[in-house]
DONU-851268 format. One line per 2 residues: number of its first residue (from 1); their letters; for each residue x, y, z of N, C-alpha, C, O, CB. Coordinates in Angstrom, 2 decimals, decimal comma, padded with zeros to 5 digits. Glycine has a CB too. Layout:
NUM> A> X/Y/Z/X/Y/Z/X/Y/Z/X/Y/Z/X/Y/Z | ...
END
This chain:
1> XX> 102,12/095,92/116,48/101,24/095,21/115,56/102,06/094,23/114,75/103,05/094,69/114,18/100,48/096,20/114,65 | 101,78/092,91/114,60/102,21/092,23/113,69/102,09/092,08/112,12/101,03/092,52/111,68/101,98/091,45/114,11
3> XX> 102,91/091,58/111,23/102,68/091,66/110,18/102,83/090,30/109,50/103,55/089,39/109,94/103,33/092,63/109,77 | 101,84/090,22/108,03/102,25/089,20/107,38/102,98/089,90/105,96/102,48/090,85/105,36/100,97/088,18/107,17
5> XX> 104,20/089,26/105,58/104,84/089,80/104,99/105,00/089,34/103,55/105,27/088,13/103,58/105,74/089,88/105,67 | 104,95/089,81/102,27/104,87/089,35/100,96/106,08/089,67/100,35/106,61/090,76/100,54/103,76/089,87/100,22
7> XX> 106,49/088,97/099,76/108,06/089,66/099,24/107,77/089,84/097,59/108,25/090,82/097,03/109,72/088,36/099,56 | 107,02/088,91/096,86/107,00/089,32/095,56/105,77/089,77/095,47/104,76/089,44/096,09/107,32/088,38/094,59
9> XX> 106,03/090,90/094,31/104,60/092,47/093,62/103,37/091,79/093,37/102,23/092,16/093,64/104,96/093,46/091,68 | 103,89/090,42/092,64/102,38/089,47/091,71/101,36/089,21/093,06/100,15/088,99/093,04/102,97/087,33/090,79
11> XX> 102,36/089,31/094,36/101,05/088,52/095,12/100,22/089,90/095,78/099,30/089,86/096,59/101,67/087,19/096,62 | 100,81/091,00/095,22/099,83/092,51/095,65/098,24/092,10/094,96/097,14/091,93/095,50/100,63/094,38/094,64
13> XX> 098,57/092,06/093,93/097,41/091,80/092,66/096,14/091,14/093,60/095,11/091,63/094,06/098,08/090,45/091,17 | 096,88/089,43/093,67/096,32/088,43/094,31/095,56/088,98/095,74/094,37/088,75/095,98/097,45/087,39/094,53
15> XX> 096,24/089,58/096,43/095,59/090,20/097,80/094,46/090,97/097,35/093,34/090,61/097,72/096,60/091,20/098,72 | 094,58/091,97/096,62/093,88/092,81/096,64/092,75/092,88/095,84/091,95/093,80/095,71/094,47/093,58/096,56
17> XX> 092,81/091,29/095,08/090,97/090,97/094,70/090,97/090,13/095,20/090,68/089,20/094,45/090,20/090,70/093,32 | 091,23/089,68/096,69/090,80/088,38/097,13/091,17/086,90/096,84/091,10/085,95/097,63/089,77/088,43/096,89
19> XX> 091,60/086,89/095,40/092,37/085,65/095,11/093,09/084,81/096,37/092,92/083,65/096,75/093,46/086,08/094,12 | 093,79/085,67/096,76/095,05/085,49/098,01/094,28/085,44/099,21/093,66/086,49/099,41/096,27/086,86/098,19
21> XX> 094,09/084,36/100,28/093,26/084,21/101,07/094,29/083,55/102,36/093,95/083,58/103,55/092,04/083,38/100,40 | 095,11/083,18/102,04/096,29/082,38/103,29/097,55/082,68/102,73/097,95/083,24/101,71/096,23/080,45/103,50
23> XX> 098,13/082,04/103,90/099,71/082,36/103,43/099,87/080,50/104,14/099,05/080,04/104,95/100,89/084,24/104,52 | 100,98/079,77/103,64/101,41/078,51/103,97/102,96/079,09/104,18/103,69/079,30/103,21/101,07/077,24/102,76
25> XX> 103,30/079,28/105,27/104,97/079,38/105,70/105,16/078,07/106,58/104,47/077,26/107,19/105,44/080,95/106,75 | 106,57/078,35/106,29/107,76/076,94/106,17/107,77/076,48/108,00/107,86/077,56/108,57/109,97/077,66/105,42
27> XX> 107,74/075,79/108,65/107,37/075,64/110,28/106,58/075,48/110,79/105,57/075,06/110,23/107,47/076,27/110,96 | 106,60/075,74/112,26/105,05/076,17/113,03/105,67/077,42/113,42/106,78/077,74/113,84/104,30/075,12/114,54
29> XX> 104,12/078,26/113,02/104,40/079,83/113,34/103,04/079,52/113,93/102,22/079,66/113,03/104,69/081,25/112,01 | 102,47/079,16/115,01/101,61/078,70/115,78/101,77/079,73/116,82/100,94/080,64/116,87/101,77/077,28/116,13
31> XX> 102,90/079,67/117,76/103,48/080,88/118,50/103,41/082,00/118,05/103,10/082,81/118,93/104,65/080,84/118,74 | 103,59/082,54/116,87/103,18/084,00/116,34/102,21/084,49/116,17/102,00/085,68/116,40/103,48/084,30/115,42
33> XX> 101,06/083,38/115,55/100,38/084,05/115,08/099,11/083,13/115,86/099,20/081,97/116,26/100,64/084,26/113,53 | 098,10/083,91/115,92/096,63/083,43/116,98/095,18/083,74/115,72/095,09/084,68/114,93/096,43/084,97/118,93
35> XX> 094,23/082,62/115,93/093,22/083,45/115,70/092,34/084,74/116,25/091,95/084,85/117,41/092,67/082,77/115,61 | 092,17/085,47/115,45/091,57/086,95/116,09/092,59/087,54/115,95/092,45/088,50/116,71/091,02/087,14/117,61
37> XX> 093,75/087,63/115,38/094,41/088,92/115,81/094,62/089,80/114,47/094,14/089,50/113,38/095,90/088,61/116,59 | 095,17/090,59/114,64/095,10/091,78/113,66/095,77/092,05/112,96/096,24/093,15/113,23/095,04/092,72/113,95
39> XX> 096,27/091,52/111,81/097,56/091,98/111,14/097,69/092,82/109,99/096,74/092,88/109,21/098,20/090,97/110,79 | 099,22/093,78/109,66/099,27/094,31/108,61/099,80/093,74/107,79/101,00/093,48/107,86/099,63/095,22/108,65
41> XX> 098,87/093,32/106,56/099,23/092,43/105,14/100,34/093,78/104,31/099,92/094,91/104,10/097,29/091,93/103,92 | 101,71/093,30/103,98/102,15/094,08/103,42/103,01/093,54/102,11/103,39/092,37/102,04/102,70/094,77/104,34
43> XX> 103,28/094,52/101,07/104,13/093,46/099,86/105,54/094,89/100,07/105,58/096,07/100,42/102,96/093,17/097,49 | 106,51/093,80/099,57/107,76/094,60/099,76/109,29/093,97/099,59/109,27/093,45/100,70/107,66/095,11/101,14
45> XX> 110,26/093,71/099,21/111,47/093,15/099,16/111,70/093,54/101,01/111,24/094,33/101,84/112,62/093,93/097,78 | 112,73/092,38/100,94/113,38/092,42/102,24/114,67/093,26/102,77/115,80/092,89/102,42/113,67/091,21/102,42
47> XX> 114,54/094,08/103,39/115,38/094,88/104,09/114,73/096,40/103,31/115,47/097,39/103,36/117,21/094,39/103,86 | 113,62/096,50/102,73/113,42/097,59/101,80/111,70/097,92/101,92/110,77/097,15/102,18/113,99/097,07/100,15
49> XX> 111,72/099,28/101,64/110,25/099,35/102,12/109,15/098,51/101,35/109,26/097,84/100,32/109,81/100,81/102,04 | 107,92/098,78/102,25/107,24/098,02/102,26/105,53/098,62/101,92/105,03/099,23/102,86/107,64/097,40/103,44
51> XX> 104,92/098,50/101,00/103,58/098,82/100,83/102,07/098,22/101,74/101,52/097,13/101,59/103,52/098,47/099,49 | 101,85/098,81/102,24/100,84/098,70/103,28/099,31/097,99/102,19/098,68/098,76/101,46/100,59/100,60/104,14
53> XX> 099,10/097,05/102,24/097,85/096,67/101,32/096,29/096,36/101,96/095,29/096,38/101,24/098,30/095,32/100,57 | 096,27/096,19/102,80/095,42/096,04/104,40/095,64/095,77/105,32/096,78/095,36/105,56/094,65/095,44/104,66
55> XX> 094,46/095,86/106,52/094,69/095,03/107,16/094,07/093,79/107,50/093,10/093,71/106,75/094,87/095,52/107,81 | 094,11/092,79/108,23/093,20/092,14/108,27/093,21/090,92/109,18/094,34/090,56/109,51/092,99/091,96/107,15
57> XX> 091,89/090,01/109,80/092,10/089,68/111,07/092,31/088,62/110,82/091,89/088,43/109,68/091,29/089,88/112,03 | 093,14/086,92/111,63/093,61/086,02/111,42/092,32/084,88/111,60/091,99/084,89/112,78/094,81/086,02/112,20
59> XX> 091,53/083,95/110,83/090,99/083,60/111,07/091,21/082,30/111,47/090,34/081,80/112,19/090,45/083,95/110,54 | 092,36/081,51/111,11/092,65/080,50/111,72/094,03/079,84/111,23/094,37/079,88/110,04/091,55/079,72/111,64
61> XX> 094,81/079,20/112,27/096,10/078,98/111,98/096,26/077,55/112,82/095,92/077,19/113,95/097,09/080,28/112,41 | 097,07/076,79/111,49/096,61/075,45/111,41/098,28/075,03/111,13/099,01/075,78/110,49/095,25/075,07/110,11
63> XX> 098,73/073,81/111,66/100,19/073,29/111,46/099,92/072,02/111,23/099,27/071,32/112,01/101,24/073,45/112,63 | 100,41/071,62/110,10/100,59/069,90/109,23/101,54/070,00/108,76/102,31/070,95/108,65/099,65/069,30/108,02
65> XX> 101,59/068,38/108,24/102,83/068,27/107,15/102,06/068,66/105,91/100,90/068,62/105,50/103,63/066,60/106,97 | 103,18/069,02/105,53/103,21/069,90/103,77/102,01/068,70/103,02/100,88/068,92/102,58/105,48/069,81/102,57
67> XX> 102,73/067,51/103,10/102,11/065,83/102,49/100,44/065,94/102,61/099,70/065,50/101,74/102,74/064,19/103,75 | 099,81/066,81/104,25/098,59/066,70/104,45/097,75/068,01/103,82/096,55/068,28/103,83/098,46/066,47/105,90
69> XX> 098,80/068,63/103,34/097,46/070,31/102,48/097,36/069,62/101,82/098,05/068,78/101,26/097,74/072,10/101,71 | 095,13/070,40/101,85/094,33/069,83/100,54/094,86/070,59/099,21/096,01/071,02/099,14/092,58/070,14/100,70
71> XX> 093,97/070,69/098,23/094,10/071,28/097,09/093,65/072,62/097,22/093,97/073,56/096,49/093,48/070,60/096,12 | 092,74/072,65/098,38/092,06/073,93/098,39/093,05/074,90/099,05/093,53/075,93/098,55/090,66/073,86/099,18
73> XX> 093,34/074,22/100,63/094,43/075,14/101,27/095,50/075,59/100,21/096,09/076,65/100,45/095,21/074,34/102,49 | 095,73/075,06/099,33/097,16/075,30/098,71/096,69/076,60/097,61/097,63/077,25/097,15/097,92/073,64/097,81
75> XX> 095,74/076,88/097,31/094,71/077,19/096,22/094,69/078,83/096,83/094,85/079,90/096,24/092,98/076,10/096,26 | 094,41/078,53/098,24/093,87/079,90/098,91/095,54/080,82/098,76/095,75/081,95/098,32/093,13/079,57/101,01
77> XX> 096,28/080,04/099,19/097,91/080,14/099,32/097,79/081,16/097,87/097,42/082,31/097,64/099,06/078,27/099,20 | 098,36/079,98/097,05/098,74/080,85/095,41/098,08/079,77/094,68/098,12/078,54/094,75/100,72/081,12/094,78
79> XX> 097,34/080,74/093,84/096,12/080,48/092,72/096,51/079,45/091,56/095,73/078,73/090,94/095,71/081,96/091,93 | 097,87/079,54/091,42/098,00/079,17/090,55/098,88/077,65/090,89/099,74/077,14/090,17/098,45/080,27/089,78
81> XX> 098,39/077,16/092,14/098,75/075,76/092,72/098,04/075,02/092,70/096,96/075,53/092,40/099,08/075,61/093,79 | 097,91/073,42/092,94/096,95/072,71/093,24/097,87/071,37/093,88/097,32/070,64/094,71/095,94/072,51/091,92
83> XX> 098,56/071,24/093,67/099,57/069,82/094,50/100,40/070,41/095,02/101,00/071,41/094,62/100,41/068,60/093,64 | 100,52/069,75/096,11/101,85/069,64/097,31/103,30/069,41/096,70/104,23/070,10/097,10/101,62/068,23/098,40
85> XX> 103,47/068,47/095,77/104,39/068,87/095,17/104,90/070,08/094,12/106,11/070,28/094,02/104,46/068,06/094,87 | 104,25/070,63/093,58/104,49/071,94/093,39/104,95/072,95/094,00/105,83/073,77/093,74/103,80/072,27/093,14
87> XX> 103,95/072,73/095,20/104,08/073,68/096,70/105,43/073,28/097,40/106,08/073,93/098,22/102,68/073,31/097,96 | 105,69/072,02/096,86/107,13/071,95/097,96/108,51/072,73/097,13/109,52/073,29/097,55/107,66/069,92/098,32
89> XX> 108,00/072,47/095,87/109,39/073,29/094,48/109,10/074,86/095,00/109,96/075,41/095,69/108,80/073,08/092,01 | 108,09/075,43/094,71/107,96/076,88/095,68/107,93/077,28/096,62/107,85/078,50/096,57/107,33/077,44/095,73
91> XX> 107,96/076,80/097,84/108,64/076,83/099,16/110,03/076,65/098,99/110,75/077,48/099,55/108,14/075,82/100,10 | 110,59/075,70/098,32/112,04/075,62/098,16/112,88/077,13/097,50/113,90/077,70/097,90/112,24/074,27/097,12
93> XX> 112,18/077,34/096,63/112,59/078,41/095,82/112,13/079,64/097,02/112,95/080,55/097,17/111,75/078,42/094,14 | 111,35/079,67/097,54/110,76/080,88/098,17/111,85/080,85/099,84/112,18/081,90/100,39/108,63/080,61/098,38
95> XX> 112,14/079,79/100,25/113,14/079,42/101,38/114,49/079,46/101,45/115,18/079,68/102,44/113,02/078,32/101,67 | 114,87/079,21/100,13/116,13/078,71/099,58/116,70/077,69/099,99/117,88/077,74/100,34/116,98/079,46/099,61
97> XX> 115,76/076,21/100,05/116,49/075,28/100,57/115,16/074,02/100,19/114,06/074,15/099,65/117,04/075,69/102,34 | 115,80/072,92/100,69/114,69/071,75/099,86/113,61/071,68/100,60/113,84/071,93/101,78/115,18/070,12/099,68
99> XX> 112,69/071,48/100,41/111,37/071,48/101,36/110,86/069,94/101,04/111,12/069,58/099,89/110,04/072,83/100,88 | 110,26/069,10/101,75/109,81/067,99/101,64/108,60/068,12/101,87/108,14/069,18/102,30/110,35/067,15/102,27
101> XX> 107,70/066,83/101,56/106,26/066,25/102,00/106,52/066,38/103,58/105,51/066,45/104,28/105,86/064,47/101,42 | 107,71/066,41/104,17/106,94/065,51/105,56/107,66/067,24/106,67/107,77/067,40/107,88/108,10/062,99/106,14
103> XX> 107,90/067,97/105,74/108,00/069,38/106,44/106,70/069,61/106,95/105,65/069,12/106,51/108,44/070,62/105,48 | 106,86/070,56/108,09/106,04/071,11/108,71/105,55/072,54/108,66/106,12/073,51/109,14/106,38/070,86/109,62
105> XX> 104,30/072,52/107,93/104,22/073,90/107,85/103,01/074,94/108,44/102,16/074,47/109,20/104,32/074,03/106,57 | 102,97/076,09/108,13/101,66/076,67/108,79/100,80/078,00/107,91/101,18/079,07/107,42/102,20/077,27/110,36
107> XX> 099,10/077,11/108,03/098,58/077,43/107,28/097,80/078,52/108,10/097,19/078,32/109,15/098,09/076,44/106,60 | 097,95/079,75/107,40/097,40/081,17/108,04/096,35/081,62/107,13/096,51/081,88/105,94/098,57/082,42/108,17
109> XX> 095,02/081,71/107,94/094,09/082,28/106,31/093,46/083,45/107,08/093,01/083,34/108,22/092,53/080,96/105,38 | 093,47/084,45/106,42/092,74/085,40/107,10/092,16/086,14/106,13/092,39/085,96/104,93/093,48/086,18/108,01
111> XX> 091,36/087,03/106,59/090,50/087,99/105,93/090,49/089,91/106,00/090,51/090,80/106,85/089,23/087,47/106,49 | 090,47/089,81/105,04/090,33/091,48/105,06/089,61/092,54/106,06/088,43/092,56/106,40/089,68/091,79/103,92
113> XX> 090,18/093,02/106,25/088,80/094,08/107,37/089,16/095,49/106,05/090,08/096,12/105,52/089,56/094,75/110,08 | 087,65/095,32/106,10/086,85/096,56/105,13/086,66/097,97/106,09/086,21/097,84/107,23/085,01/095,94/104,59
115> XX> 086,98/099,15/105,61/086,76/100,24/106,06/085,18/101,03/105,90/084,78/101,78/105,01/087,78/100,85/105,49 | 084,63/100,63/106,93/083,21/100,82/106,84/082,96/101,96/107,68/083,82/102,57/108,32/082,38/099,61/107,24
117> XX> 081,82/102,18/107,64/081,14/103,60/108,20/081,71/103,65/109,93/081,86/102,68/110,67/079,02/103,49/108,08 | 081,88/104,62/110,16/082,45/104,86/111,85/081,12/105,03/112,56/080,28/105,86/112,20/083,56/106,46/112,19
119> XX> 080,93/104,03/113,79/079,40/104,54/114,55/080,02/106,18/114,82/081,06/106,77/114,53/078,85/103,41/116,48 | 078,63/106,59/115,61/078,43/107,74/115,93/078,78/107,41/117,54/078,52/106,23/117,77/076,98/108,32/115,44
121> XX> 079,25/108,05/118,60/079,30/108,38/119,87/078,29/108,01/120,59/077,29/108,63/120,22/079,47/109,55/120,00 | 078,07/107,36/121,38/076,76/106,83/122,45/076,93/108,44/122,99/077,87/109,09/123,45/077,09/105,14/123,93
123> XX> 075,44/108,74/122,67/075,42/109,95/123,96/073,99/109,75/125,05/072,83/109,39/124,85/075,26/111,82/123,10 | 074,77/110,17/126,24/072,97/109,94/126,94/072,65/110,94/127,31/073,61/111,55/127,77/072,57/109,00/128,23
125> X> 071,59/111,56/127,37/070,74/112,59/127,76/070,03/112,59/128,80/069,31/113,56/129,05/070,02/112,83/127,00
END
């Protein structure tokens, strides 16, 4: 099973009322990741465990330059964004390295899968 991975606690919060709706990572992760597939959303430092927060299915995964996210994509990302340049100072900080307008990145938005009632067994008689 694949995972999308959170490294800082604040964005547990964000996931887990919905605030947090995509993730924008640094590349094309086009190859990794597909619509429809199933992933475990988790928050956790790196090399160190990791808290399981849902799961949930990929609804669509999209590659531009940084220059072309709207306000909204960036919004779904972290709440507390609204310009690309902002987004490029926190990718930098979040990458450790300079991020530009004309980087390429990839926008993953997916949705929660809710733990709902289990059908019952088809039986035939």
């Amino acid at each position: 099973m694949y995972a999308l991975n959170f490294y800082s606690p604040l964005v547990a919060d964000q996931l887990r009322s919905g605030r947090k709706s995509a993730t924008i990572r640094l590349g094309d992760k086009s190859a990794k990741y597909k619509k429809g597939m199933v992933v475990q959303v988790l928050v956790g430092v790196r090399f160190g465990p990791r808290e399981r927060i849902f799961e949930a299915v990929i609804d669509k995964v999209e590659v531009k330059r940084l220059a072309d996210l709207s306000p909204r994509e960036i919004e779904h990302d972290n709440p507390e964004i609204r310009r690309t340049d902002e987004m490029a100072t926190f990718l930098s900080q979040l990458y450790n390295r300079q991020v530009t307008a004309d980087d390429l990145v990839t926008v993953i938005r997916f949705s929660q899968i809710m733990n709902g009632p289990v059908a019952a067994p088809f039986r035939d008689f």
